[in-house]
VOGU-3710 file (C-alpha; in Angstrom, 3 decimals, decimal comma):
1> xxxxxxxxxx> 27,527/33,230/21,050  25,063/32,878/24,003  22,063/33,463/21,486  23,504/30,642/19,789  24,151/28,444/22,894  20,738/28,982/23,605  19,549/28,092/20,106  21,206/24,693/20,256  19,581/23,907/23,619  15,973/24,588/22,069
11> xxxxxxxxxx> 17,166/22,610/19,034  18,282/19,486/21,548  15,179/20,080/23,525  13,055/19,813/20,925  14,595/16,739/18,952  14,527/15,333/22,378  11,046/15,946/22,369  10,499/14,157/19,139  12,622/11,124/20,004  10,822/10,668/23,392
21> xxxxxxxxxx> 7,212/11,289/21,793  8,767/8,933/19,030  9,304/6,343/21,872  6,326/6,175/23,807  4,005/6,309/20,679  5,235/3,263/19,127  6,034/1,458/22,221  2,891/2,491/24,050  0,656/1,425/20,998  2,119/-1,939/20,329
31> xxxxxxxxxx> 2,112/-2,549/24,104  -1,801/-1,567/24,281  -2,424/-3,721/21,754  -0,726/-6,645/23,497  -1,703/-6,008/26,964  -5,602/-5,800/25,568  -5,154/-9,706/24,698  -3,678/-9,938/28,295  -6,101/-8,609/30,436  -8,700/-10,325/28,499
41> xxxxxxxxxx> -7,105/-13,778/28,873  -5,946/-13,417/32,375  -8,003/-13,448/35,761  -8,910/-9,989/37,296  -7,576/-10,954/40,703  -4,255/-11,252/38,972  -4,309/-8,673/36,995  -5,422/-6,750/39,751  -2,279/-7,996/41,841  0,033/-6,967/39,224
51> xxxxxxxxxx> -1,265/-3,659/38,193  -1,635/-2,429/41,806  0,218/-3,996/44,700  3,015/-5,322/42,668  3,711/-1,929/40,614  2,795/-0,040/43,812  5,609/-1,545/45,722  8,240/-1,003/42,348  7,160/2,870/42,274  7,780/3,057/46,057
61> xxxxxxxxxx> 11,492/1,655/45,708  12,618/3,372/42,096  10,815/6,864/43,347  12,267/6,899/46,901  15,465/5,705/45,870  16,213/7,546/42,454  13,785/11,097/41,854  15,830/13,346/43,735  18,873/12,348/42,860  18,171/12,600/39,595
71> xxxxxxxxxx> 16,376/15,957/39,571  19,183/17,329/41,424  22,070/15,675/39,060  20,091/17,016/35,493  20,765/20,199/36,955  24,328/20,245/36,559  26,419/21,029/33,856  29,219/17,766/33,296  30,689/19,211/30,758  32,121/22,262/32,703
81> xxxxxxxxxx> 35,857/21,574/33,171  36,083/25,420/34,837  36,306/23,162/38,487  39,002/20,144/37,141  35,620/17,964/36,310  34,360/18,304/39,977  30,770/18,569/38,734  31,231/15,370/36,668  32,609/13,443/39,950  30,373/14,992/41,846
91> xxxxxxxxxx> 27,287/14,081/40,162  28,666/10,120/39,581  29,523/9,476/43,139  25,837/10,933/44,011  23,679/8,762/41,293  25,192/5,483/42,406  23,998/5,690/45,950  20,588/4,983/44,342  21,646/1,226/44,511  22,565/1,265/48,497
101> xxxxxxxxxx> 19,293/3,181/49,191  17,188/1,189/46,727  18,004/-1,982/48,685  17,156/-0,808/52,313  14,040/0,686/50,560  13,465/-3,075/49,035  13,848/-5,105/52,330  11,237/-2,908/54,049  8,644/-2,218/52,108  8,187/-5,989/50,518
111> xxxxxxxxxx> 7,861/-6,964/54,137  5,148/-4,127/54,537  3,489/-5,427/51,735  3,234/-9,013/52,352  2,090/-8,151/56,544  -0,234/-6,323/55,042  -1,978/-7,906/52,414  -5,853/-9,732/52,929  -6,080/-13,264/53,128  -7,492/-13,441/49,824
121> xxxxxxxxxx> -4,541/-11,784/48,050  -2,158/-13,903/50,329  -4,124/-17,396/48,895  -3,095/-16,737/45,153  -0,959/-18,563/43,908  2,367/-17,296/44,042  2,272/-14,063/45,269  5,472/-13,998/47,536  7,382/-15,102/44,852  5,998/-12,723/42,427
131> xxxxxxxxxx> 6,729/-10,148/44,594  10,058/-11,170/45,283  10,572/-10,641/41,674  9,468/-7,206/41,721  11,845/-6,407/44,328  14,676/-7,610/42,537  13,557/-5,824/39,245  13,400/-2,842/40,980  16,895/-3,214/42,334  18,016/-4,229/38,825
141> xxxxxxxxxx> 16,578/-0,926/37,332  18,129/1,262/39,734  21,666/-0,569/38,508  21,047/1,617/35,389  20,392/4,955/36,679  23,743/6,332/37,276  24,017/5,778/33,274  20,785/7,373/32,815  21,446/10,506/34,664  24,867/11,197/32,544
151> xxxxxxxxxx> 22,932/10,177/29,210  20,025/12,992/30,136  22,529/15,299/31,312  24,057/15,004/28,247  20,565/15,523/26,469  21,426/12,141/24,493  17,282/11,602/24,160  18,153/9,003/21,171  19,786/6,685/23,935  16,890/6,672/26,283
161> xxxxxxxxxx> 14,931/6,066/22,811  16,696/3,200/22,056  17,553/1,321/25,469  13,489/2,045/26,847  12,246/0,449/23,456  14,014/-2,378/23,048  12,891/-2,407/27,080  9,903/-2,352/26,832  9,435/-4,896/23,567  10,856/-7,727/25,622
171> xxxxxxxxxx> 8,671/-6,710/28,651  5,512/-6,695/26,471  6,576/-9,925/23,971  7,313/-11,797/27,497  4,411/-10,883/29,364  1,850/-12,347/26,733  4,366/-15,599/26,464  4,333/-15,867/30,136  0,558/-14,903/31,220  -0,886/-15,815/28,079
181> xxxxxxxxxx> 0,546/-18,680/26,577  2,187/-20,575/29,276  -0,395/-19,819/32,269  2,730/-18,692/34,728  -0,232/-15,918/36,513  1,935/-13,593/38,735  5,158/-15,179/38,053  4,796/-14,332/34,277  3,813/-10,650/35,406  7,563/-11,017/37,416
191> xxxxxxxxxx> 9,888/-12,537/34,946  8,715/-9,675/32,208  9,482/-7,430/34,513  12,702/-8,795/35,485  13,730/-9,041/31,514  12,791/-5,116/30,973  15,368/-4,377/33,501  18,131/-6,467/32,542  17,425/-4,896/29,096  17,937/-0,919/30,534
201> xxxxxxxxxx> 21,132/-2,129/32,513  22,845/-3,447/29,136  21,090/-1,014/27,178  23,018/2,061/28,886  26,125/0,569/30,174  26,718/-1,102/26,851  26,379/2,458/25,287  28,982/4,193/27,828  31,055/1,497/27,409  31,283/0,751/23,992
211> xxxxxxxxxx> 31,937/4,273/23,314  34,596/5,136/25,823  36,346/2,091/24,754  36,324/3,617/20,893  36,838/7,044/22,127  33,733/8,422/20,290  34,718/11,611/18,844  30,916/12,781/17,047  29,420/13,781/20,543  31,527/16,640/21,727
221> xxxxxxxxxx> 30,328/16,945/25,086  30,694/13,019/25,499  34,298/13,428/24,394  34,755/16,041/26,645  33,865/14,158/29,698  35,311/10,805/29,222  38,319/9,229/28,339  38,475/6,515/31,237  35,748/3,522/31,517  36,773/3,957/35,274
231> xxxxxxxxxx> 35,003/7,470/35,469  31,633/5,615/35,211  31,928/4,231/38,689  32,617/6,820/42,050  35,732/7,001/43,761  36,089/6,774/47,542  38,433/9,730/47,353  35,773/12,440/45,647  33,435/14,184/47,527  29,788/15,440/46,615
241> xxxxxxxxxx> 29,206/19,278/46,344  27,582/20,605/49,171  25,337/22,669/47,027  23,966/19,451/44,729  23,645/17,605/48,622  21,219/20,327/49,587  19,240/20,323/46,119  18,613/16,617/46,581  17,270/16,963/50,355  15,243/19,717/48,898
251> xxxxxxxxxx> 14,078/17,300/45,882  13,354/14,384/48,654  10,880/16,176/50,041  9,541/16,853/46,913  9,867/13,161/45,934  7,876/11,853/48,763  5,260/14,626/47,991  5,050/13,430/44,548  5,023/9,872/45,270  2,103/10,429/47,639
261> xxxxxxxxxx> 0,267/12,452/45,172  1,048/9,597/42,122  0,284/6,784/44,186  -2,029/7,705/46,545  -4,641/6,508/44,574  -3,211/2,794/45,113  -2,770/3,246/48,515  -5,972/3,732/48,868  -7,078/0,778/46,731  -4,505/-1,475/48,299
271> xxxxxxxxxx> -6,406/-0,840/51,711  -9,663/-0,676/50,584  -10,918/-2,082/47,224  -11,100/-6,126/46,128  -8,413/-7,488/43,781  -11,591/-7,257/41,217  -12,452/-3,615/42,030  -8,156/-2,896/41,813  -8,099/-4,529/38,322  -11,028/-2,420/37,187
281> xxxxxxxxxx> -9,201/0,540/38,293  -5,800/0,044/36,815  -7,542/-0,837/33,527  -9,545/2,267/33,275  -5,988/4,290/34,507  -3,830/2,798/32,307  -6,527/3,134/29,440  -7,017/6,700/30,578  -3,651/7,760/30,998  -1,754/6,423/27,726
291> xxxxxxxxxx> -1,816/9,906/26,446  -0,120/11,245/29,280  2,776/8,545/28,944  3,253/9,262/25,292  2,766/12,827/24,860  2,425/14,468/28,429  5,263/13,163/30,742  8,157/13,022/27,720  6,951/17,029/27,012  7,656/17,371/30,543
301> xxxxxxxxxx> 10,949/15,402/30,868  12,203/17,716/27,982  10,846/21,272/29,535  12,368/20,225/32,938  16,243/19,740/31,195  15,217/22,709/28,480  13,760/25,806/30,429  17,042/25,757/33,103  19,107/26,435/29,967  16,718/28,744/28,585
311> xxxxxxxxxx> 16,897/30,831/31,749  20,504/30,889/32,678  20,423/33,615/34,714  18,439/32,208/37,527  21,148/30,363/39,075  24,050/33,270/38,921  23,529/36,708/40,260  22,976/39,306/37,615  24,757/42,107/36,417  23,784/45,220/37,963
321> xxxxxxxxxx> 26,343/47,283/36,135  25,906/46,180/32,735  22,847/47,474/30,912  23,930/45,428/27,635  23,941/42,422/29,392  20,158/43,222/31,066  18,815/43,765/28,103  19,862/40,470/26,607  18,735/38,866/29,614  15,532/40,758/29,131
331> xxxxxxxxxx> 15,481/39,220/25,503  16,380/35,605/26,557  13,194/35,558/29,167  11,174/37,110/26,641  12,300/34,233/23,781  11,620/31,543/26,885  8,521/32,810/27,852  7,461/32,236/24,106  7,998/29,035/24,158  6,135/28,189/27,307
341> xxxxxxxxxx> 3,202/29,968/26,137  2,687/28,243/23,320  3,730/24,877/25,014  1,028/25,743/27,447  -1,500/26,423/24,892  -1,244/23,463/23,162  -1,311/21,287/25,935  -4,406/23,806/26,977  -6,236/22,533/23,536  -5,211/18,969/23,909
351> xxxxxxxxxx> -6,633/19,450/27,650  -10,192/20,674/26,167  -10,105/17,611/23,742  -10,170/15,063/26,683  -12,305/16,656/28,671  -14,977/17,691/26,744  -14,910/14,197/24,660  -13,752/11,276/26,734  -16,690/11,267/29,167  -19,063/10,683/26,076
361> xxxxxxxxxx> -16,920/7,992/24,743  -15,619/6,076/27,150  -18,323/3,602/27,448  -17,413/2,300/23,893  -14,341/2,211/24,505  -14,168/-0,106/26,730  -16,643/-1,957/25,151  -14,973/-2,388/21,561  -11,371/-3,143/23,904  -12,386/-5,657/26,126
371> xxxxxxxxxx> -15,765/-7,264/24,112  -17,831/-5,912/26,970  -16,499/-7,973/29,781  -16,798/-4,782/32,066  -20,347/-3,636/30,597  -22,166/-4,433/33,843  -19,174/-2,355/36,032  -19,100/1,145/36,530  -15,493/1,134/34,329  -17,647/3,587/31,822
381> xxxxxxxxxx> -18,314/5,955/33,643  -14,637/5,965/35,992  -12,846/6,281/32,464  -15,217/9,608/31,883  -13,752/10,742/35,083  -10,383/9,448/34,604  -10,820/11,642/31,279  -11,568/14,979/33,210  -8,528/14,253/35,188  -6,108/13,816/31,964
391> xxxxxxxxxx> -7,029/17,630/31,257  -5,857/18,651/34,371  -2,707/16,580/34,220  -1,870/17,574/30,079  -1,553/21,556/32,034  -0,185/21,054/35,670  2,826/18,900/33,827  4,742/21,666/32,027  3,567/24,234/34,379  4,702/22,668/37,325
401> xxxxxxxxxx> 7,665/21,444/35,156  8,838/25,201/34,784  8,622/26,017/38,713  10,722/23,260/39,081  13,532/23,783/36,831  13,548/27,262/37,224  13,472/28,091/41,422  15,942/29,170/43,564  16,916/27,208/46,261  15,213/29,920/48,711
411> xxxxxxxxxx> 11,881/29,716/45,963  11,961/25,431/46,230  12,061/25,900/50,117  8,404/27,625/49,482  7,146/25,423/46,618  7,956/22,478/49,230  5,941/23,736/51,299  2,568/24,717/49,442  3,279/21,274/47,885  2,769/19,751/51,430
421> xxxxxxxxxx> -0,284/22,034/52,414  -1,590/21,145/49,174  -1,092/17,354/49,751  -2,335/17,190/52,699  -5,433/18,747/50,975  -5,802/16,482/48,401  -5,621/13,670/51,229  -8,261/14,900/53,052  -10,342/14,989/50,172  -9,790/11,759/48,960
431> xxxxxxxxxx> -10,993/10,237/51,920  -13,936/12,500/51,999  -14,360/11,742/48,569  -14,087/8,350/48,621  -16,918/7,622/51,305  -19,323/9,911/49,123  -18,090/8,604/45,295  -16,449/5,152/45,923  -13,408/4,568/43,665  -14,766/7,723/41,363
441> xxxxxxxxxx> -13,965/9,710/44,793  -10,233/8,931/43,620  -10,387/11,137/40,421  -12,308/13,752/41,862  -9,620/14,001/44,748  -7,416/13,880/41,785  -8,724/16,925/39,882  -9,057/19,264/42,680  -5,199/18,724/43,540  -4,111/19,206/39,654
451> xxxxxxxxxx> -6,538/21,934/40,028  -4,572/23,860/42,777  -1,149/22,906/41,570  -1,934/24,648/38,417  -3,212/27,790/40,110  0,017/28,148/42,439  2,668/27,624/39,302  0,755/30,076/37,464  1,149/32,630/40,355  5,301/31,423/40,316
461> xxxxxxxxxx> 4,779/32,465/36,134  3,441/35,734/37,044  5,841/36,585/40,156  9,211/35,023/37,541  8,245/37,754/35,263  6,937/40,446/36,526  9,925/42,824/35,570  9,869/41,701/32,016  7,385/44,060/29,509  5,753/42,203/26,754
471> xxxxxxxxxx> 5,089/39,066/28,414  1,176/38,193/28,899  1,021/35,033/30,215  -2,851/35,100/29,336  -1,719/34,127/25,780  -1,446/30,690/26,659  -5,371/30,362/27,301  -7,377/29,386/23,897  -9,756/31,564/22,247  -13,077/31,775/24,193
481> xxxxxxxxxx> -14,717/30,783/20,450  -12,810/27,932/20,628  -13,430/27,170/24,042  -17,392/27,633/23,620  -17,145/25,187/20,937  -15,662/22,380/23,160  -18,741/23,180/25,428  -21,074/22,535/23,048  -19,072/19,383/21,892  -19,413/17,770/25,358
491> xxxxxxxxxx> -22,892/18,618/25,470  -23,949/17,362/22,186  -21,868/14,024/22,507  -22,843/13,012/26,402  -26,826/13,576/25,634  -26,001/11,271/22,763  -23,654/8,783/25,092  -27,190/9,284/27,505  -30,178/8,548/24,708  -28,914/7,337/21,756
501> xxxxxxxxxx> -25,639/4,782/22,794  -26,525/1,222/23,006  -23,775/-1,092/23,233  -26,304/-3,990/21,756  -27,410/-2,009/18,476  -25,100/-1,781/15,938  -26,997/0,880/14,481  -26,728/3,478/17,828  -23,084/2,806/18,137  -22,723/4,640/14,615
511> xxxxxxxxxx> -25,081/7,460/14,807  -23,394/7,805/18,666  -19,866/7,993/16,541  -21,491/10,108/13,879  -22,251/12,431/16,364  -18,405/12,622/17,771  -17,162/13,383/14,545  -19,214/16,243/13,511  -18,652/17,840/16,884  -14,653/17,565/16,450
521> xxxxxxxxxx> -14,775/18,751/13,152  -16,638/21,750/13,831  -14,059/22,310/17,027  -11,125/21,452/14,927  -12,280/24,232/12,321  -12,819/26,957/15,385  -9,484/25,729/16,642  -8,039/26,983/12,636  -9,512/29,523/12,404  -9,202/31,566/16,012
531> xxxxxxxxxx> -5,568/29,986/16,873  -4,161/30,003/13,630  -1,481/32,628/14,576  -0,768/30,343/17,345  -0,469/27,273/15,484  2,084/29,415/12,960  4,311/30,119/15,829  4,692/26,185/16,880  5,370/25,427/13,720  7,873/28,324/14,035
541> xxxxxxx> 9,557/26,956/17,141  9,135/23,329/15,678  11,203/24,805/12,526  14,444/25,328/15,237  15,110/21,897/15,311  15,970/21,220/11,602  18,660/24,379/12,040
//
């Protein structure tokens, strides 16, 4: 029965997977395509605004307000009615003080922002008022997130599919109408953003509504848990569980941590770069990070709600008594610890592809994007960096994913920790960096944090299952054929980026691509032919979700 249990929870994970991946590949695409005719019809000083400040301030309410909370909530199980639906209460009254907390958050930090922005960004037309409608978009989205925890809890990924898509088609089909066609600058940038909330808020109330109100019996957990439109919203009566109280204090910390670490980098461009030099930035981020969006982060989502199930046994104390039962714990870490290898590996070959290919690339990329309107800015050689840095990020997600989802409240107490000394690491660097390497200082900074965040889950991996035979965590490292092929690869196609690119001959620009492509197809066919057995097994794990 528990085998089985466990079965069904890969199975959700990895449909969720699919939907999510589903989601951001479609959206993210048609969005691209539409925010390329955006950013080539609007002024960089405003796009610079939008991209930095005005999503800076947005990330600083919705992370503050919501990410612990909501790490701490996905954690526990609804549906258990073992405590007369405490958990359920529990976890409803928590999620909605988002909305008080997201509005202190919202009064302070648009005042820090407009105090502390440069004369020039303060003479554009409109910025107080387009910030003003960040604010209340912000606020807005947090209206949602009580619905979104119980729809993630409930691993209903085909929701979230279906509310973020439709979200983020209105956002995209408004901004160009707004920016593009009718000239509104920063307002435009505003009023999209406003509309993609409003569309999450109906999006996920008008689910939980409409199906408590039909009593929808084809989701047995949903059935399970709600009978009453009234148990959406908290009662004054209920009170939280000490235990989730402590997880989210625990999670804040992490939170801030995280927030620091994701946004540092516009921080730091906030204070110190032009609107021009902030545009260039966000373009080359937002170019340079669309895999992690689409693939990366929904991977990670899905591991964070997936592995906690998978391990079940690291929240209760286990049987001393009961050999039977240790050995099917034994078996259950052993079947988990599968599917993180292989996880990792893959992410570990989608890691080499980046790195070993963007740098070489990335200069006609942006040229064939944006019809060379950054050719004479260093934007080439930032998204070569920016490329480096996806590699770390496609590993440290998953990894750091599993320390997360798995730790005791004793082990996140630690992780908390040599996440701060860490940060503060990655700080000082950045600045150093940033005095010696400009804006490319940034990535670097960047790297060498992913780098040690990696390093320290990997020693959690080792230290979670150490008692277990059988498991070789070394598995999830390619084939060092495979690996010597991707050096050769980035050799090959940055001397030809170096002496043979020219973004004025048509002629160089195909050789230069002719050059990519034999170099991936010879890695591809190292990749079949050393990993094959690996490739086998995610099919195998793959295969779980259509039983």
């Amino acid at each position: 029965m528990k085998q089985q249990t466990e079965s069904n929870v890969l199975k959700n994970g990895i449909v969720g997977a699919f939907y999510l991946i589903g989601l951001q590949i479609i959206s993210r695409v048609f969005t691209f395509i539409i925010n390329t005719l955006v950013i080539v019809g609007v002024d960089d000083s405003i796009f610079g605004v939008s991209a930095i400040q005005y999503q800076l301030l947005s990330s600083i309410i919705l992370f503050l307000s919501r990410e612990a909370i909501r790490r701490a909530c996905t954690r526990v199980n609804i549906t258990d009615k073992s405590n007369n639906g405490n958990n359920l209460k529990s976890v409803i009254k928590l999620s909605w003080l988002v909305l008080p907390i997201g509005i202190g958050l919202s009064v302070i930090f648009e005042n820090f922002f407009l105090y502390t922005s440069t004369k020039e960004t303060l003479q554009i037309l409109n910025y107080h008022y387009g910030l003003r409608l960040f604010t209340i978009s912000s606020i807005l989205e947090l209206l949602s997130e009580p619905m979104y925890i119980l729809a993630q809890n409930l691993l209903l990924f085909k929701i979230r599919t279906t509310v973020e898509g439709f979200a983020l088609f209105f956002k995209t089909f408004s901004s160009y109408y707004f920016i593009v066609i009718l000239n509104m600058g920063l307002i435009g940038f505003g009023y999209a953003q406003i509309l993609y909330s409003l569309t999450l808020v109906i999006g996920y109330f008008g689910y939980f509504l409409v199906n408590i109100i039909n009593n929808k019996k084809n989701h047995k957990e949903f059935s399970n848990c709600f009978n009453s439109v009234n148990q959406l919203f908290p009662k004054f009566t209920t009170t939280i569980d000490k235990n989730l109280i402590k997880l989210s204090i625990l999670y804040t910390w992490q939170s801030i941590y995280k927030l620091l670490l994701q946004e540092g980098e516009k921080f730091v461009l906030f204070f110190s770069e032009t609107n021009q030099g902030q545009a260039i930035f966000a373009i080359v981020s937002n170019l340079g990070s669309l895999i992690v969006r689409f693939l990366f982060l929904p991977i990670e989502e899905t591991c964070f709600l997936m592995f906690p199930k998978l391990f079940p046994t690291i929240k209760t104390d286990t049987t001393k008594n009961n050999n039977n039962e240790r050995e099917i714990n034994n078996e259950n870490y052993k079947n988990g610890a599968n599917v993180l290898i292989v996880i990792m590996k893959f992410l570990f070959l989608v890691s080499l592809i980046f790195t070993c290919f963007g740098p070489g690339f990335s200069h006609l990329l942006l040229n064939l994007l944006y019809k060379n309107k950054f050719k004479d800015t260093n934007a080439g050689v930032l998204l070569g960096f920016y490329c480096l840095y996806v590699g770390f990020l496609a590993v440290n997600g998953v990894s750091e994913s599993f320390v997360h989802s798995v730790a005791k409240e004793d082990q996140l107490k630690v992780v908390n920790w040599v996440l701060i000394i860490i940060g503060f690491i990655y700080l000082l660097f950045t600045l150093i960096f940033c005095k010696l390497f400009q804006n490319i200082g940034i990535i670097l900074a960047n790297c060498l944090n992913m780098l040690l965040r990696i390093i320290y889950s990997i020693y959690f991996m080792k230290s979670f299952f150490k008692d277990i035979k059988d498991i070789k965590l070394s598995k999830m490292i390619p084939n060092k054929m495979v690996i010597l092929s991707f050096i050769v690869s980035f050799i090959f196609t940055n001397l030809s980026n170096k002496y043979i690119y020219n973004p004025d001959s048509f002629k160089s620009t195909c050789i230069h691509l002719l050059v990519g492509i034999i170099c991936f197809v010879q890695t591809c066919g190292f990749i079949y032919l050393k990993e094959w057995s690996s490739i086998k097994e995610f099919r195998k794990i793959l295969s779980n979700k259509n039983k």
